[in-house]
N, C-alpha and C positions, 0 to 999 in steps of 0.2 A: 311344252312349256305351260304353265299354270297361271294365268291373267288373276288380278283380283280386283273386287269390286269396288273397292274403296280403298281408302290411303292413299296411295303412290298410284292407283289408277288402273292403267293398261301396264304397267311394265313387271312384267312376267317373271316367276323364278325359271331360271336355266338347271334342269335337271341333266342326268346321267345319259337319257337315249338320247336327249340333245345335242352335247357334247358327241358322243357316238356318230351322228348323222353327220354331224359338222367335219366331223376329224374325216370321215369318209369322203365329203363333198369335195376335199382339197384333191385326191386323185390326178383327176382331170390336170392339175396342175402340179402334179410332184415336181415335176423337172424345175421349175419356178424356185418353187419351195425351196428345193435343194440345194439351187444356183444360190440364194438368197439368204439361209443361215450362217455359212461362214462370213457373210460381211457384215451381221450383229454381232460379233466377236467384238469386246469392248478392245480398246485400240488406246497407245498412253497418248496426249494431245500434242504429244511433240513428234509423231507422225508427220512425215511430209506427204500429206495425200488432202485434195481440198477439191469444191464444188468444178472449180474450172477445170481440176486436173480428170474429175470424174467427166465430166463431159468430154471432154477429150478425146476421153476412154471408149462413149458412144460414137462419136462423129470416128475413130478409127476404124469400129466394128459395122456401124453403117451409114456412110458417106451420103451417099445417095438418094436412103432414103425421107421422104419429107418429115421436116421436123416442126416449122410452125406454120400456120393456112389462117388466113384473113383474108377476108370480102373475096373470096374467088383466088386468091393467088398465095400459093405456097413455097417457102424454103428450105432448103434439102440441111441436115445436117452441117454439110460442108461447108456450104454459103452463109450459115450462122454462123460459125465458126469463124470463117474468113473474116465478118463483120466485126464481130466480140476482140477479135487479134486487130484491128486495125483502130481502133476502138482505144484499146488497152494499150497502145504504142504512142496514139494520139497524147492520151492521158500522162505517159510517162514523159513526154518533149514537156507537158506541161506542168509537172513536178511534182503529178500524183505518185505517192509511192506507198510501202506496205502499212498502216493505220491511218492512214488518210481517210478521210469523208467525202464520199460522192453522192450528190442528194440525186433524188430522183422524180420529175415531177413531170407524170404522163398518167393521162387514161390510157385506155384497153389499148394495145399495139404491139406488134411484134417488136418496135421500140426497146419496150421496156425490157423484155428478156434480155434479149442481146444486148443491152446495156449493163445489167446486174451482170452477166457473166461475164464481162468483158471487164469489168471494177474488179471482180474478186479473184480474175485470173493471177492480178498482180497483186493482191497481198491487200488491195485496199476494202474501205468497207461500204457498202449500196446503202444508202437512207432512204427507204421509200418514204415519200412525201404523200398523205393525205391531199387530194387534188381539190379537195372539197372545201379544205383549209384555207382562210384568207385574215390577215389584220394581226391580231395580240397568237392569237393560237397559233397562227402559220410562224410569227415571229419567235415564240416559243420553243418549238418544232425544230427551227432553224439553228437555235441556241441550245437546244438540248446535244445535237449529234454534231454538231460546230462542223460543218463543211465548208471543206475549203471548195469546191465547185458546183456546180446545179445542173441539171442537164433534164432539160427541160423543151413543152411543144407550145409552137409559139402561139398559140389560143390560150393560154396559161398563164400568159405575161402579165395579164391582171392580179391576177395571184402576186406576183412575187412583189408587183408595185402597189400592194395595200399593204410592205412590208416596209420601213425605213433603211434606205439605203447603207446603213451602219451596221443593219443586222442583217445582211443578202449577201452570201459568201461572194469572193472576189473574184469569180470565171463563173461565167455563167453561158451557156450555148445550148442552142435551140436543137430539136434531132435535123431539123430542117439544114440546119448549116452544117451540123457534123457531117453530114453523105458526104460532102464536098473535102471538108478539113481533114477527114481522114480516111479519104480516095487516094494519095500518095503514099498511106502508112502501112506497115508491114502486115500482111498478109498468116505471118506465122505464129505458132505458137510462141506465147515470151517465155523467156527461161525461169522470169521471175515464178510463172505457176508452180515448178520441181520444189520450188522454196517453202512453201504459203504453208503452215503447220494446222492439223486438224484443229487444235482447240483453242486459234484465231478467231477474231470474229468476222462476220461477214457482209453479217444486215441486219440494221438498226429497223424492227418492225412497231410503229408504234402501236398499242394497247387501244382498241375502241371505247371507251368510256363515254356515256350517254351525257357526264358534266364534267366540267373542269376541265383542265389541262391536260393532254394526253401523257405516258409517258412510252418514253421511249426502249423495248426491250430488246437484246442482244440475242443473235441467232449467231452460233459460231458455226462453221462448217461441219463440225460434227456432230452437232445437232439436224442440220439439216442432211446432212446424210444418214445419219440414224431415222431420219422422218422417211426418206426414201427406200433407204433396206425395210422397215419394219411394217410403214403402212403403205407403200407404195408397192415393194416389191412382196412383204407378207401378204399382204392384205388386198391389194386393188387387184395387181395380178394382171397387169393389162400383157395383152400378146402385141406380136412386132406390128402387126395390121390393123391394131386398134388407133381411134381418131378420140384421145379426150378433148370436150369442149368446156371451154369455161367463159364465162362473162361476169363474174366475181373481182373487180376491182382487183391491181396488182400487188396494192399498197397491202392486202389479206391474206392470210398465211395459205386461206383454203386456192389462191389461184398462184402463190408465188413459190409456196413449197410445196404442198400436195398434189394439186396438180403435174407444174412442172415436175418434178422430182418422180412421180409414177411413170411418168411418159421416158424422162431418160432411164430409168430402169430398164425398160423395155424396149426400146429403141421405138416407140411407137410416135404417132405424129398427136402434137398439142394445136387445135383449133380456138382462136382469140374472136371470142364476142364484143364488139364494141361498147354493148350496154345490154344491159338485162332487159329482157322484153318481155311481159307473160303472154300478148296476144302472139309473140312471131317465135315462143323461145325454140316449141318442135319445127317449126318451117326452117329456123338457121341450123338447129339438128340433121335433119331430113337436106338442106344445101351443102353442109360440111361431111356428108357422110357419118355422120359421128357413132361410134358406140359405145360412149359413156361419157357423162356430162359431169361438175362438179355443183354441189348445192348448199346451199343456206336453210334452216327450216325455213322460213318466213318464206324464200321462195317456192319451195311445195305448196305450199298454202296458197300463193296465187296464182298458178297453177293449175290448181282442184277450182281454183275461183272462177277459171274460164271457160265460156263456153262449150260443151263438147265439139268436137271436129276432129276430120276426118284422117288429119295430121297426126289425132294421137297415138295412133299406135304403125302412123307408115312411114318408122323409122328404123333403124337397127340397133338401139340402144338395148345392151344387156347389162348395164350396171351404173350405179349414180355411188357416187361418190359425196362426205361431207357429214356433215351435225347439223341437230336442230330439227330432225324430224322426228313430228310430235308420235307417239305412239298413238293415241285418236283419230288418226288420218293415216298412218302408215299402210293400213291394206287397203284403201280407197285408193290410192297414187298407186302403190303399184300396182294394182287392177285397173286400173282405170288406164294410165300409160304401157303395161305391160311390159315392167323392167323386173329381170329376174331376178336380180342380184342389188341389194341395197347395204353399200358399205359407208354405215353412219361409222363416227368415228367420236371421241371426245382426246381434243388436244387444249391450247392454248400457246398463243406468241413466246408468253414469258415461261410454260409451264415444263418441265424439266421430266413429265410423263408424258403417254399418249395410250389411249383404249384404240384397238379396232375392231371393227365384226368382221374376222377372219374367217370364221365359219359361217356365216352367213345366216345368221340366227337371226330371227324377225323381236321388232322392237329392245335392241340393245345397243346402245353406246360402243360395245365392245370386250375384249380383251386385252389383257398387258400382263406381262411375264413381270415388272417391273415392283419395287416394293412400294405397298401402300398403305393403308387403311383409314376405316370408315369412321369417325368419330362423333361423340355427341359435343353440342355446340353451344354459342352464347347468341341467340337470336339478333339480342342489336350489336352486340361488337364482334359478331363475324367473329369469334376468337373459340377454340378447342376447349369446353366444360373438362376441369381436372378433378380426379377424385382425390380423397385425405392425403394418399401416398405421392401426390404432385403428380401423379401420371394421367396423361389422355385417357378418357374410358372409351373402347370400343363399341361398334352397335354388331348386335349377329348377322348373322344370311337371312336377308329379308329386310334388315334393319334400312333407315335412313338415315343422313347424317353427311358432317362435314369430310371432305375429300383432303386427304394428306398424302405425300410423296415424300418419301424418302432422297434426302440429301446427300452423294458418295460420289464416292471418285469415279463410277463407273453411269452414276445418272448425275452430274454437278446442275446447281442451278447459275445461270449463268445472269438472271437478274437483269437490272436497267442501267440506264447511263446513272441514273441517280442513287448513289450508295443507302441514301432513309428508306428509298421507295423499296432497294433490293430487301435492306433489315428488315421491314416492315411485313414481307411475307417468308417469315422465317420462323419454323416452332421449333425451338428447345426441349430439350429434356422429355420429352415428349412419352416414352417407352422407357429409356434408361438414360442415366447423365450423361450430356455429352452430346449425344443424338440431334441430329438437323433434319426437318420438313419442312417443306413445301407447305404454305397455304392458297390450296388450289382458289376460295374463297365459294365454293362450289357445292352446291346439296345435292346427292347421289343417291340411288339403290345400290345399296349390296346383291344381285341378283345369285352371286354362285359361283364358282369357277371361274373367277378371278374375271366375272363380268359387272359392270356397270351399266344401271343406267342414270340418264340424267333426269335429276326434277328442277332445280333454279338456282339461282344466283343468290349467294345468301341475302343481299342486296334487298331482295325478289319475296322471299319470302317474307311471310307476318306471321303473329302470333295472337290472336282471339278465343279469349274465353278459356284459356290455356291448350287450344292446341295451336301447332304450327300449319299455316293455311300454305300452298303451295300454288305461286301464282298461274302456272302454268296447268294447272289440273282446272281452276276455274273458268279459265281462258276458256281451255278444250268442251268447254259445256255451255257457256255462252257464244260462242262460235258458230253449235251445232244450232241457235234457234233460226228460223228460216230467216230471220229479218235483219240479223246481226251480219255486214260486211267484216267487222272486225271487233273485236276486242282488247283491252289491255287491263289487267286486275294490280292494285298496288293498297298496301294497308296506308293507312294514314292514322296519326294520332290525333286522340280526343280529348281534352283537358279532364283532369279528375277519372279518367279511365288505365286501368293497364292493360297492355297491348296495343295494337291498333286493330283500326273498323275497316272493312274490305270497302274497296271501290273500282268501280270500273266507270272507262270511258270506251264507251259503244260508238262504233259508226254503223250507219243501217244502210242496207241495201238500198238502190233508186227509187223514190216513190215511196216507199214504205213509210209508215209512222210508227211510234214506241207503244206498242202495246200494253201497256203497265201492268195489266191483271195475267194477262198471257203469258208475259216475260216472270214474273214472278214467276208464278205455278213451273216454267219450265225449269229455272233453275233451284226451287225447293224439291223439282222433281229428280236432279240432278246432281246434288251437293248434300252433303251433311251440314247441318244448320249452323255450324258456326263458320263456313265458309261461304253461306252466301252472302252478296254481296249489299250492304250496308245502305252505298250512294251507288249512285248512276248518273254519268254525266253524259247527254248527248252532243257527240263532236260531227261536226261533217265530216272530216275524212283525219286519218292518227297518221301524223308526220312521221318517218324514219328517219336513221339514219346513212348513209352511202350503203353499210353493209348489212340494211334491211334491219337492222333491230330497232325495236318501240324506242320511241322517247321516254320511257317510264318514269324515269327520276324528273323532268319538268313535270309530268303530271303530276306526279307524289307530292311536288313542291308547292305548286296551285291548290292542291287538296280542293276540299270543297267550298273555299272561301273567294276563289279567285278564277272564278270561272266565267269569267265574261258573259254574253249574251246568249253561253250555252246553256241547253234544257237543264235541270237540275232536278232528280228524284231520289225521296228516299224510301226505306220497306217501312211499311207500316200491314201489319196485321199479311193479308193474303191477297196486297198488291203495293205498289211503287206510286207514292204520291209527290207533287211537287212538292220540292224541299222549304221548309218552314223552321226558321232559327231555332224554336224550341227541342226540334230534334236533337241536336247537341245536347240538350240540357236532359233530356228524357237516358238519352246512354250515358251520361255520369250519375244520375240519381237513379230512385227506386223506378220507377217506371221503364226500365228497358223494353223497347219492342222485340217482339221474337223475329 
C-alpha cells in the first residue's frame, strides 16, 4: 500500500498485490466464509426469520456452551435463553405485544442482553435508553420511542425521577424485581418469535450527537442481521472458542450489534465489562480469557496513553474489532499490544451501509460490496456540490469527499422515528432522476477496491484560505508533541473573513507547561500552513462524551470569546502569543499573520 505525505495523511491507496494478499489471508477461514455468503442473499422483509429466532438457532446448536461472563461468573447459551423466554412471557401477561416499546435503562450487565432478546423475540421493539441521560433530554428520549414500559436498575431511578411523571411510561420494573416476577413464567420458546417479520423493527438506537436532542434511529432485524452475516460473520470471523470483550456502553451499536451479533455467528462467548478502564482494560482481558475485544478510536488512544506494563502483551487477544482508529497510531497499538488482526470498520446506527477490513489491510475503514459514491461537497451545508446537468460530481481513486449510499430495496434506509429528520438525510436525483441516497454526512478516501477510509465528520471539517482543513489530521500532529495529553481542532468564524480560523483546545501532560515557541515550530513542522492552528486554548482536562467522543461542537460554540479563566494564545510570526483583541482585526484586514 502507498501512504502519502500530505492531504489525507496515513491513509493509503489499496493496490492490486493487496487485495491479492487479503483474498489469500481469508483461507484459514473459508469454511466461515462459506457458511456465511448464503445468508447475505437479500431476503423480501416479509420473511419470517428475526434476531430471537436467530438466536434460537444458536442456543439449539450449542446449548452449553457459554454465552455471556461478567465479574467471574458466566451463562450458558441455554440459561440465556431460558431467561429472555421468561422474560418475554412476563412482558406478554403484561400486554406487551408486536410494535410495542420497551425502553431500556441499564449500564454494562448481562441484564441488558437478555432483555433486548427477550422484547424482540415477541414482535416488540428494545429502546436503548442513554443512561447518562437525565431531565428535558431523557424526557425527549422517552417521547420520541413512546414506551409503554421501562425496564430498568434500580441505581438508575434518579434518572427516570428527573423526568415528569406524565412523560415516564406506565410499567416500569427494576432487573432487581424481574428475577422474582418472572421466576413462574415460561421457560420456552414463545410462538409469537415463528411470527416477527425480517423488515420489523427491533431497536430504537438513539444517534450520539455532541448538541441538541438525540434522535432516535430504527434498527429492524434485518439490518441487524445483515450486520451479523456481513461484519460479524464476513469480517470478524470469531471461532466457537473465542471470548469477545466489550465495555462500550449497550445503548452503542459497537457493543449491541457488533459485538453481540459476531459472537452469536459463531457460537462463541460475549465477555461484559462494567465500564471502560484504560489503567485495568488488559488485566479484565487477561481475567476474561478474551481474544478479541471491541473498540472506539478514542479508546486506542488512551490506551497508547498508559503506562507500559507487563499486561500488555500477556494476553491472548488476536483481533480488535470497531472504528475510529486513527491511522497515526495504528502500528504503535498493534505493536505495542500485539494484536494481529485489526477489524476497523465504518457503519452508523441510522446508516443503511457498512465497510469492513475483511482482508485485513492496515489503515482502512474497510470494504462493502454495496452501492456508493464519493462526492464533492458544500463545506458549510453538509449538502452534495451539483454540476450544470443537476447531477452529483464524483471525486476519483485517491479523491476525497462526501460519502453516499445508495437507497433500494435490497439496502432501504430505514431512517428515525422522526419523518423530517428521515427527509433530511435523503439525496435525490443524484446520478439519474428518481434515484435515492443516503447522506452518510461523512468525509472519506476513496482508497480503491471498493475501500474507504475515514477523514471527518462534515461537521468536523473547515475550510481556510481555500482549502478544506481535516480535523483529524491536525489532531494526529498535535498529539504527537510530547506535552499535549490531548487535543481537539475545530474552525471557528471570523467577522469579515471567509472560511473559518483553526483552533484547538490542548490539554497537557502533568506538570508540563505550553511551550509557545516549541509548540509552534512542532506543528509548522507538521501541517501545511493553512492548517495550522490559528488559537490555542489551554484546557485542564477535554470532557467526553459516554461513547468517548470530544465535545467539539461546545468548544466550536465558545470559540475564542468565551473561554473563561482558560490560557488563550494566538500565532503570531514563529511562536503562539497570548491572545490580544487586535488579532481578530489583523485576520480580517491587510495584515494577516502567517
Amino acid at each position: 500500500m502507498v501512504e502519502h505525505a500530505s492531504g489525507t495523511g496515513l491513509l493509503p491507496d489499496i493496490r492490486l498485490a493487496d487485495m491479492a494478499a487479503g483474498v489469500a489471508s481469508l483461507r484459514k477461514d473459508i469454511g466461515t466464509v462459506l457458511r456465511v455468503l448464503p445468508e447475505m442473499l437479500p431476503k423480501p422483509p416479509t420473511t419470517k426469520m428475526s434476531i430471537g429466532k436467530r438466536f434460537q438457532q444458536s442456543v439449539d446448536k450449542y446449548p452449553d456452551r457459554d454465552f455471556l461472563r461478567f465479574e467471574g461468573s458466566s451463562i450458558t447459551y441455554r440459561e440465556a435463553n431460558a431467561r429472555a423466554n421468561r422474560l418475554a412471557d412476563f412482558l406478554t401477561r403484561e400486554g406487551v405485544g408486536k410494535g410495542d416499546v420497551v425502553a431500556v435503562l441499564s449500564k454494562n450487565h448481562p441484564d441488558v442482553v437478555i432483555a433486548m432478546l427477550g422484547i424482540v423475540k415477541i414482535g416488540a421493539i428494545c429502546g436503548m435508553i442513554n443512561f447518562h441521560q437525565r431531565g428535558a433530554v431523557l424526557e425527549h428520549s422517552l417521547g420520541l420511542i413512546g414506551a409503554k414500559v421501562v425496564l430498568y436498575q434500580e441505581d438508575l431511578v434518579e434518572a427516570l425521577d428527573s423526568v415528569p411523571e406524565s412523560a415516564r411510561p406506565s410499567k416500569e420494573f427494576t432487573f432487581e424485581k424481574l428475577s422474582s416476577l418472572t421466576a413462574p413464567c415460561s421457560p420456552v420458546n414463545p410462538a409469537a418469535t415463528e411470527t416477527v417479520e425480517l423488515g420489523s423493527t427491533a431497536i430504537y438506537i438513539f444517534t450520539s450527537g455532541t448538541t441538541g436532542y438525540p434522535k432516535a434511529s430504527k434498527m429492524t432485524h434485518y439490518r441487524w442481521l445483515v450486520a451479523m452475516n456481513g461484519i460479524g460473520g464476513l469480517g470478524i470471523r470469531l471461532r466457537g472458542d473465542d471470548v469477545m470483550y466489550t465495555a462500550l456502553p449497550f445503548y452503542h451499536n459497537n457493543a449491541l450489534t457488533i459485538s453481540l451479533s459476531s459472537v452469536l455467528a459463531s457460537g462463541a462467548c460475549l465477555a461484559i465489562g462494567k465500564q471502560f478502564s484504560a489503567s485495568r482494560f488488559f488485566d479484565e482481558l487477561i481475567e476474561n480469557d478474551a481474544t478479541a475485544f471491541s473498540y472506539i478510536g478514542e479508546l486506542c488512544r488512551y490506551l497508547l496513553a498508559q503506562p507500559p506494563k507487563p499486561t500488555d502483551r500477556a494476553h491472548r487477544v488476536r483481533l480488535a474489532v470497531g472504528n475510529g482508529l486513527r491511522p497515526d497510531i495504528w502500528d504503535d497499538f498493534t505493536g505495542r499490544f500485539g494484536i494481529d488482526r485489526i477489524v476497523e470498520l465504518y457503519a452508523a446506527s441510522e446508516a443503511n451501509i457498512g465497510f469492513v477490513n475483511v482482508f485485513g489491510l492496515s489503515k482502512t475503514a474497510g470494504f462493502s460490496p454495496l452501492p456508493y459514491i464519493v462526492v464533492e461537497y458544500d463545506e458549510e451545508t453538509g449538502e452534495p456540490l451539483r454540476g450544470p446537468d443537476g447531477r452529483v460530481k464524483k471525486v476519483g481513486k485517491g479523491g476525497t469527499g462526501l460519502l453516499l449510499a445508495q437507497i433500494n430495496s435490497r439496502v432501504p434506509f430505514d431512517g428515525y422515528t422522526d419523518p423530517k429528520a428521515t427527509e433530511k438525510k435523503i439525496v435525490r436525483d443524484a446520478r439519474k432522476k428518481g434515484d435515492q441516497w443516503f447522506n452518510s454526512g461523512d468525509v472519506v478516501r476513496d482508497q480503491g477496491f471498493n475501500h474507504i477510509g475515514f477523514v471527518d465528520r462534515i461537521g468536523d471539517t473547515f475550510r481556510w484560505k481555500g482549502e478544506n482543513v481535516a480535523t483529524t489530521e491536525v489532531e494526529a500532529v498535535l498529539d504527537a508533541h510530547d506535552s499535549v495529553e490531548e487535543a481537539v481542532v475545530f474552525g471557528v468564524p471570523v467577522p469579515g473573513v471567509d472560511g473559518k480560523a483553526g483552533m484547538a483546545a490542548v490539554s497537557l501532560q502533568d506538570g508540563r507547561e505550553f511551550d509557545a515557541a516549541g509548540f509552534a515550530a512542532h506543528v509548522r513542522d507538521g501541517l501545511p500552513t493553512y492548517a495550522v492552528p490559528l488559537f490555542v486554548r489551554i484546557v485542564p482536562q477535554l470532557e467526553h462524551t459516554s461513547t468517548f467522543k470530544n465535545m467539539r461542537t461546545e468548544l466550536r460554540k465558545q470559540a475564542y470569546g468565551e473561554t473563561g479563566d482558560d490560557p488563550m494564545y494566538v500565532l503570531s510570526g514563529d511562536t503562539y502569543v497570548e491572545f490580544y483583541a487586535e488579532f481578530v482585526e489583523e485576520l480580517s484586514g491587510s495584515r494577516r499573520p502567517a
